[in-house]
C-alpha positions in Angstrom: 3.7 -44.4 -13.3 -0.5 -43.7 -13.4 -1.8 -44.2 -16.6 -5.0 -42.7 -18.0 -7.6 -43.3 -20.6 -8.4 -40.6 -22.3 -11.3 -40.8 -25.1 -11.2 -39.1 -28.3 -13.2 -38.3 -31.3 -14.4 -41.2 -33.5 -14.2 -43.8 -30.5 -10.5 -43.8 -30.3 -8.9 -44.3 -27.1 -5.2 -42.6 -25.8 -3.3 -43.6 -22.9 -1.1 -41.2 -21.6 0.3 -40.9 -18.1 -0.6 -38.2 -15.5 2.5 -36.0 -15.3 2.3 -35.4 -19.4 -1.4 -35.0 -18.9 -0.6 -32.3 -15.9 1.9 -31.1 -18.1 0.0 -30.4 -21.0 -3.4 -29.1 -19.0 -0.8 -26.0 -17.4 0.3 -25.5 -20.7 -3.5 -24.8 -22.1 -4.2 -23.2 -18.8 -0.9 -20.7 -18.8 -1.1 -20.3 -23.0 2.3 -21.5 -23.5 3.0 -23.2 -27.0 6.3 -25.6 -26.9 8.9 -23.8 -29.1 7.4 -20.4 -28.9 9.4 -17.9 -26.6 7.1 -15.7 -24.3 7.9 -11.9 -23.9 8.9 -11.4 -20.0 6.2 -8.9 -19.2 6.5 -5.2 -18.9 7.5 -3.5 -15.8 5.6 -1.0 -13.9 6.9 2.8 -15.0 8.9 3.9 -12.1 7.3 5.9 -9.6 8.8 9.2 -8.8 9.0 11.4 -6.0 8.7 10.6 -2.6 6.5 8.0 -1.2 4.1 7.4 1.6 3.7 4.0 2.8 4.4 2.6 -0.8 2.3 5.6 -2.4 3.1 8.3 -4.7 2.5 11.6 -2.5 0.3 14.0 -4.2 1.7 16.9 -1.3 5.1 16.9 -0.6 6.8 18.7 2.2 10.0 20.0 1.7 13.3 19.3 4.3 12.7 22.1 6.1 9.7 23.0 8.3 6.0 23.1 6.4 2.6 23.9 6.9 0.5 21.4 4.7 -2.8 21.5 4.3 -4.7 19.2 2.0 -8.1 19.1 0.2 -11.4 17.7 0.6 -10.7 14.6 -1.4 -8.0 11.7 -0.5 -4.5 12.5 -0.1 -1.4 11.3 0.4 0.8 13.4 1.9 4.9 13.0 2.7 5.9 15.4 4.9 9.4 15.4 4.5 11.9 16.8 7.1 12.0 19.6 10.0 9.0 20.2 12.4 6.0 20.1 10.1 2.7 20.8 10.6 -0.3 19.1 8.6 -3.8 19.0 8.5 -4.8 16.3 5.7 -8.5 18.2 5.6 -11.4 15.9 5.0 -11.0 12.9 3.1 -9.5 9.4 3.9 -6.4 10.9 3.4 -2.3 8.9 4.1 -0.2 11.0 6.3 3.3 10.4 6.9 6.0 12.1 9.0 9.6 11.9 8.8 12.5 13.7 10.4 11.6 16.5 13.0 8.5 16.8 15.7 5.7 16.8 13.6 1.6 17.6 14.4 0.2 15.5 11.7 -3.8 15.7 12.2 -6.0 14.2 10.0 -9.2 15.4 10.3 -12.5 14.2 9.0 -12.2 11.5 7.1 -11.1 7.9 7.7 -7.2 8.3 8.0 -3.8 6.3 8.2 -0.9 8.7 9.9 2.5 7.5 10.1 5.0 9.2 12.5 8.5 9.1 11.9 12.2 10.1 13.5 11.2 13.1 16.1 9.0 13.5 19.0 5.4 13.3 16.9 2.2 14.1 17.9 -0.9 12.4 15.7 -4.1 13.6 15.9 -6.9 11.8 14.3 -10.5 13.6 13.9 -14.1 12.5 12.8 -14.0 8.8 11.3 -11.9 5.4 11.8 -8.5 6.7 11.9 -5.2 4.8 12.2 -2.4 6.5 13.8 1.1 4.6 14.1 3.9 6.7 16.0 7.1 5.9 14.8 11.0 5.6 16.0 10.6 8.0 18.6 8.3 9.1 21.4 5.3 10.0 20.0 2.0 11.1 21.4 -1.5 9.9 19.8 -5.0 11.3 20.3 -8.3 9.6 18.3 -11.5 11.9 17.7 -15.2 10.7 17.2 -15.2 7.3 15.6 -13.1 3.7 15.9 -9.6 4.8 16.4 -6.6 2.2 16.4 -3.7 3.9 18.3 -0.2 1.9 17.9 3.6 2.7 19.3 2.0 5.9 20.9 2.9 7.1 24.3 0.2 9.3 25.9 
């Protein structure tokens, strides 16, 4: 066991060993107090409605087939099933396909699209777009800008 000197007020002098000096320095860090029970913290409030990527969806498609459009400012849109057609507008907008052949174009802006189940196509636009075709054949075409094109045949 590694002792340690430790000095305290008025000249006097503790030894203690590492470990219980460790021990006590996470407890100062952390904010614990021996005998004193810590409430488990609160959980997020659950998110509802459908996702994109992890993200709440402020335009939802329906199952069927949609027309989407969305605004000037950042959006994440879920397209939900059937052959939908998007166009996120301008904005660094979150697009994301599911069941059906989807066009999902994200115009200006600096987008992430997301095709799903169907034959997709993914259409980027002014900026540094992302498009990521998903579980089926799916066609990708960049516009002006730094494009990254994944699991796309063209």
């Amino acid at each position: 066991m590694h002792l340690m000197n430790l000095a305290l007020p008025q000249g006097a002098v503790a030894r203690v060993s590492v470990p219980a000096l460790m021990a006590a320095l996470l407890l100062a860090t952390v904010g614990a107090v021996p005998g004193e029970a810590k409430k488990p913290p609160t959980p997020p409030p659950p998110t509802t409605g459908p996702l994109c990527r992890g993200e709440a969806a402020t335009i939802v498609g329906t199952p069927g087939s949609d027309s989407l459009t969305g605004t000037d400012r950042k959006d994440v849109i879920a397209a939900g099933g059937g052959d939908d057609v998007v166009s996120a507008g301008a904005g660094n907008d979150l697009v994301c396909g599911a069941g059906g052949n989807d066009l999902l174009r994200g115009d200006d802006g600096n987008d992430f699209i997301y095709g799903d189940r169907g034959r997709d196509k993914l259409r980027g636009g002014a900026g540094n777009d992302s498009l990521r075709g998903g579980r089926s054949t799916d066609s990708c075409k960049g516009g002006p800008g730094t494009d990254d094109l994944s699991s796309c045949e063209n």
